[in-house]
N, C-alpha and C positions, 0 to 999 in steps of 0.2 A: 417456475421461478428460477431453479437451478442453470436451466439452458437460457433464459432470459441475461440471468446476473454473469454467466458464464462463458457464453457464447456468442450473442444477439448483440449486447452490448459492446464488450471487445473488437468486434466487427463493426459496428457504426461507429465507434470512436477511431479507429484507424482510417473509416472512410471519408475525408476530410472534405474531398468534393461533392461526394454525396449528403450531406448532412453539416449543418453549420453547426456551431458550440452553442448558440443560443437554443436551436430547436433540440440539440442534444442533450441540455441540461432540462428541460423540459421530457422530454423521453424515459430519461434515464428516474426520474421522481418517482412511477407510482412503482416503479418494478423494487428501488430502494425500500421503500417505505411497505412493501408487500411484505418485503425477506425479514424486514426487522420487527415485522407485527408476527411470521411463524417465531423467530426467537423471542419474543414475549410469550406467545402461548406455550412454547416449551416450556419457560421459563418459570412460569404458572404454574405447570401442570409436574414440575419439576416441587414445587414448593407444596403442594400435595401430595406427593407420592414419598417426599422425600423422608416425614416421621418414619412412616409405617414401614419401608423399605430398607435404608440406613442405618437409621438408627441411631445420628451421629450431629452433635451439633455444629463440628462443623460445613457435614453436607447440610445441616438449614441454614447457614450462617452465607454457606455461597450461593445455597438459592435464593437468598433473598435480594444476596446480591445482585445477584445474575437477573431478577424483578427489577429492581429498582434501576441497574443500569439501563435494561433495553428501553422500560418503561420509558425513562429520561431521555433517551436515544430516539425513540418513536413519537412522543408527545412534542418535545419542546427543541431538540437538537436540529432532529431534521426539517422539521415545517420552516423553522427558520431559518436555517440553511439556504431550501431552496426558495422562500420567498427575500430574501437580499439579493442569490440567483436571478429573480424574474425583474429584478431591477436594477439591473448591470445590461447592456451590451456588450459580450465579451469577445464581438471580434473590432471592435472600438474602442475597446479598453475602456470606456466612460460611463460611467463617471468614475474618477479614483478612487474616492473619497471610500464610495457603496463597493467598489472594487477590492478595494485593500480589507473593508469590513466584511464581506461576502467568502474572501479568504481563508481568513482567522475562523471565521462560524465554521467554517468548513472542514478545517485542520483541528478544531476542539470537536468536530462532531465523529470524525475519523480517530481521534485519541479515542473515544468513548466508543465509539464504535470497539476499537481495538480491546480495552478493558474488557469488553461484556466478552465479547469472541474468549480472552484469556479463563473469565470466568467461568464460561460454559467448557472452556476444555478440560478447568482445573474438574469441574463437575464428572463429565467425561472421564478422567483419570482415573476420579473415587471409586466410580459407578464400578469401571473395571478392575480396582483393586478388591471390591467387595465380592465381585461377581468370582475373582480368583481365588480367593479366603475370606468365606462369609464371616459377619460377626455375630458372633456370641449371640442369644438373646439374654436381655437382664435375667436373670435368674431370679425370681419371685419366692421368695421367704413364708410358709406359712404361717401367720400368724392366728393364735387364737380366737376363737370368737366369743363373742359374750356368754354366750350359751356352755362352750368347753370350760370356761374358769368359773361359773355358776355353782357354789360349793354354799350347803345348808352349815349354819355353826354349829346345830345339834345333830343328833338323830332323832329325836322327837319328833313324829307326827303333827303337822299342822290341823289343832281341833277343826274342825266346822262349826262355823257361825250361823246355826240355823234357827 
């Protein structure tokens, strides 16, 4: 996925004559839509690990974030991103209308995009400020149990009832 979004891509999109914008905006879908389904499972698996590991509300606070954005990003941003995509010819420009609106999905799917990437990095940060100076674990109080505060009023023998 790395050399695909990294490499592969960069490469056909500069190669202008070898590949048109239509068949590139098709191309480019499942490799998107791959990368942004591993940062969901990160993200996931981030919001599991994150009690027992941190320990901190606000690393669940940006994992959950960090869920709900890619979530939103991979569910509902990109599909329809690229299906306004599939109905544009964009070395025609035309339609406008689906052109101008294929745009905007586009430029809100990349904002979002951009949020989740900030959130996983703030993630990222925590992960190594913890990993430099672990925290504390709560410190557990022992408290009584029933049985230690269990105090007879007398000392008198309890007779049997036989």
């Amino acid at each position: 996925m790395v050399v695909g979004q990294l490499v592969v891509l960069p490469g056909l999109e500069s190669q202008h004559g070898l590949i048109d914008a239509n068949l590139l905006t098709r191309a480019v879908a499942p490799v998107h839509l791959r990368c942004v389904e591993l940062a969901l499972v990160s993200s996931v698996l981030l919001v599991g690990l994150t009690p027992q590991w941190l320990r901190s509300r606000l690393a669940m606070t940006l994992a959950l974030l960090a869920v709900g954005s890619t979530g939103v990003l991979r569910m509902v941003a990109l599909p329809s991103v690229y299906d306004a995509w599939a109905r544009v010819d964009r070395i025609a420009q035309a339609p406008y209308d689906r052109m101008v609106r294929a745009e905007g999905l586009a430029e809100e799917a990349y904002w979002l995009g951009l949020g989740s990437i900030a959130v996983l990095v703030l993630m990222a940060v925590l992960v190594g400020v913890h990993w430099i100076r672990p925290m504390p674990k709560p410190s557990r109080k022992e408290e009584p149990t029933l049985s230690d505060e269990a105090t007879t009023t007398h000392d008198d023998a309890i007779p049997d009832a036989a």
